[in-house]
N, C-alpha and C positions, 0 to 999 in steps of 0.2 A: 907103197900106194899113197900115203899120204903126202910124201913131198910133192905125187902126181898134181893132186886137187891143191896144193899149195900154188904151184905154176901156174895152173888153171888160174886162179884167183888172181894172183899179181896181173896175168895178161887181160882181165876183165875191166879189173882196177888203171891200170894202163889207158884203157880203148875210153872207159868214162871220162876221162882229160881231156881226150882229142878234140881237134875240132872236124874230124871227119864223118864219112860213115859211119863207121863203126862205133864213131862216140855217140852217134844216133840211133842206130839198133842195141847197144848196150844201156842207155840210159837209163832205162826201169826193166823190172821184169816184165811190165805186159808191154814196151817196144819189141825186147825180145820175141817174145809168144807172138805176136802180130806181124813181126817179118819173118818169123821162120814158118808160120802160116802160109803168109802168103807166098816167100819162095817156092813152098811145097807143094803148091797146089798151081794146076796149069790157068785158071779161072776159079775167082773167091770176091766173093759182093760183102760189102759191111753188112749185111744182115747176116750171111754166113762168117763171118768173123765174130760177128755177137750170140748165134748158135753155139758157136765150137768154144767159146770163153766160159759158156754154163755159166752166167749170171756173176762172175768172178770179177767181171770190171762192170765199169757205166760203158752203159750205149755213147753218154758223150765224151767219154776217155778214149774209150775208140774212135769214135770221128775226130775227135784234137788229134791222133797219134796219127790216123791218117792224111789227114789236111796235112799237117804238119812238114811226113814225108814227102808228100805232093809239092809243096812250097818250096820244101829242098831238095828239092828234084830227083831222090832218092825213090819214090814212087812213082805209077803212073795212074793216072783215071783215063777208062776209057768205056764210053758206051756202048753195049750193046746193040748189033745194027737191027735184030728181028723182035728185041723187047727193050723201048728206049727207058723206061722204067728200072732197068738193071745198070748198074755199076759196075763194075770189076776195076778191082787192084793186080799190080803188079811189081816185078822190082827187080826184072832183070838184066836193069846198071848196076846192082848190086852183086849180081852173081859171082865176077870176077875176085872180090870182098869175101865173101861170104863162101866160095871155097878154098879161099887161100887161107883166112879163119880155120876154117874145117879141117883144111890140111897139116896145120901146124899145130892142133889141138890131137890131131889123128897120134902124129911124133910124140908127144908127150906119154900118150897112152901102149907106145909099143914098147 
């Protein structure tokens, strides 16, 4: 079991070097928490992201981590067409990323 969460680690350690996606979703742990949010959810607004965080980051750690994705096009904004007051993120350029991640962590665990 433990050489498991060994592999685990090297492949974490690994994707922080990159200069890809995945060096962008691995960078910190609330990157993490913020995009596996958002992939999870079909519609998620930064105040629903600052909800679900329970006070665990800044309000403005989350809008850097979003902007962020946004700029590297790794995110998307898009408004709301019947409450123009609402945001929603998304990030599924990411998907194809983020199950093949999935998939290969899956391997390790069987």
């Amino acid at each position: 079991m433990r050489n498991k969460f060994s592999k685990i680690a090297k492949d974490l350690v690994n994707h922080v070097n990159d200069s890809n996606e995945l060096s962008f979703i691995f960078k910190t742990k609330i990157h993490v928490i913020i995009t596996f949010y958002i992939y999870g959810r079909e519609k998620i607004t930064f105040e629903d992201l600052c909800k679900i965080t329970n006070s665990t980051v800044s309000r403005t750690t989350i809008q850097t981590i979003l902007s962020e994705g946004v700029k590297l096009g790794y995110l998307k904004k898009f408004v709301d067409k019947s409450d123009k007051r609402k945001k929603y993120f998304s990030c599924e350029q990411l998907k194809p990323v983020l199950e093949k991640w999935h998939n290969q962590q899956q391997k390790i665990f069987i």
